[in-house]
Every structure is written in structure tokens, then in C-alpha cells.
N, C-alpha and C positions, 0 to 999 in steps of 0.2 A: 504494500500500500504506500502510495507517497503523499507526499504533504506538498500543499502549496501557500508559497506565501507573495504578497504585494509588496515590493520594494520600487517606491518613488514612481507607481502607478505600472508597472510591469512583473509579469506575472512567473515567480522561478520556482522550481522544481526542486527539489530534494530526494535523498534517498532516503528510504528508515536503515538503522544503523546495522540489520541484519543482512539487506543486500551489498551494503558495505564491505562488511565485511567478508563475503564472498567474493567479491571485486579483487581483494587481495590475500584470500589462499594462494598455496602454491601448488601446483600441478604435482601427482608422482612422481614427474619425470623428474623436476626439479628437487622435491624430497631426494628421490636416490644418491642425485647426483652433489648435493649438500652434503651426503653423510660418506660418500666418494670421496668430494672435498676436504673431509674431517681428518677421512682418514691418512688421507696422500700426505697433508698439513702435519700429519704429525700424530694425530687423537688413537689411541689407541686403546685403553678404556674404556667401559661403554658410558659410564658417566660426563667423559671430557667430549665421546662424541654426541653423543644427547646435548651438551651445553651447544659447543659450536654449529650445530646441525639446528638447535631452536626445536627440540620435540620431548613428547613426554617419553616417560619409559615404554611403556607399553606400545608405542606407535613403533619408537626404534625398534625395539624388539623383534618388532614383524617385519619393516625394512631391511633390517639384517640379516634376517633367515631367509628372507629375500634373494637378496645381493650372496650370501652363501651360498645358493641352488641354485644360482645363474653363474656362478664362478669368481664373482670381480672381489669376493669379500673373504678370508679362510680366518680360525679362529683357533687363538693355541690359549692352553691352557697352561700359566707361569706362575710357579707358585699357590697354587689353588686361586687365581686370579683369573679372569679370562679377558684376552686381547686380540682387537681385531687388527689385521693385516690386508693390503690390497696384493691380490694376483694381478702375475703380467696383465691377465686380460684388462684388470681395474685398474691399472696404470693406463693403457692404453685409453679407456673409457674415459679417463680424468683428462690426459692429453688433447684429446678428441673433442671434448666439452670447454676445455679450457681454447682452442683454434676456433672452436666456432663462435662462442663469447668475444672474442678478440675481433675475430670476422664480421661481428656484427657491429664490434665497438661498446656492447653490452658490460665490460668489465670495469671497474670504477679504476680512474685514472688515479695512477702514485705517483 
């Protein structure tokens, strides 16, 4: 449902703040590819990649088991700790993401 209101005799639109924020979810693609990023970065943890990637646990969770069963993600167990690692393939996937990003000029400038 939207609202409308009169500003200085002209008539503007708004959204309610639930289509909002749908506006800016982020696709799966880009979830995987966040916690891609996490891991290439450095995150190895699932807590540090939960932070850097912006998801709760249980969402990671399923991402990862994900990215496991597609190959880009493998998971050792150190220490009674468990850490994620990226396979060649999720190196490649992140190189690939990160060229297209670029390509598009999509990545924020340093």
C-alpha cells in the first residue's frame, strides 16, 4: 500500500517501509558470493564469516553447506574448531566475481 502526500500542491509517492526494504535485499547470488569474499579475505571461522558476510547463523549455515556441495567451500576441522577454506574452484569463482565487478566499475574505489 502506498501513501500519498501534497508537497507545495504536487502530489509524491512513497513507499511503506516493507517494500523498502525488499528494494535492498540481496540476491543469492550475491549472499554466496559475500561469504566467497569472506573467505578469500581471510575469514575462516564461521563467526568472522557470519560478521563480514552480514548474516545470521543459521542462514550461513545453509550457505555453506551450500558452497560445500558445489565444491568452492571445504571445511577442516582444527583443534575441535571448525574452518572454512576456498577450493581452486572458489578461488577461481572469487577471481571471476571480483573481473566482473571491476568490468562493470561496480567495486568501490581505494
Amino acid at each position: 500500500m502506498e501513501t500519498t502526500f501534497l508537497v507545495e500542491g504536487q502530489r509524491t509517492q512513497t513507499q511503506q517501509p516493507q517494500q523498502q526494504q525488499q528494494l535492498n535485499r540481496r540476491s543469492k547470488m550475491e549472499t554466496y558470493c559475500d561469504i566467497v569474499k569472506a573467505i578469500g579475505a581471510g575469514a575462516e571461522k564461521p563467526t568472522h564469516i557470519m560478521y563480514r558476510a552480514n548474516l545470521s547463523w543459521t542462514v550461513m549455515q545453509g550457505y555453506i553447506k551450500d558452497l560445500e556441495t558445489q565444491g568452492l567451500v571445504v571445511s577442516q576441522d582444527s583443534d575441535g574448531k571448525r574452518l572454512y577454506k576456498l577450493t581452486e574452484k572458489g578461488f577461481m569463482l572469487l577471481r571471476q566475481y571480483v573481473s566482473i565487478k571491476e568490468d562493470l566499475k561496480l567495486l568501490p574505489e581505494v
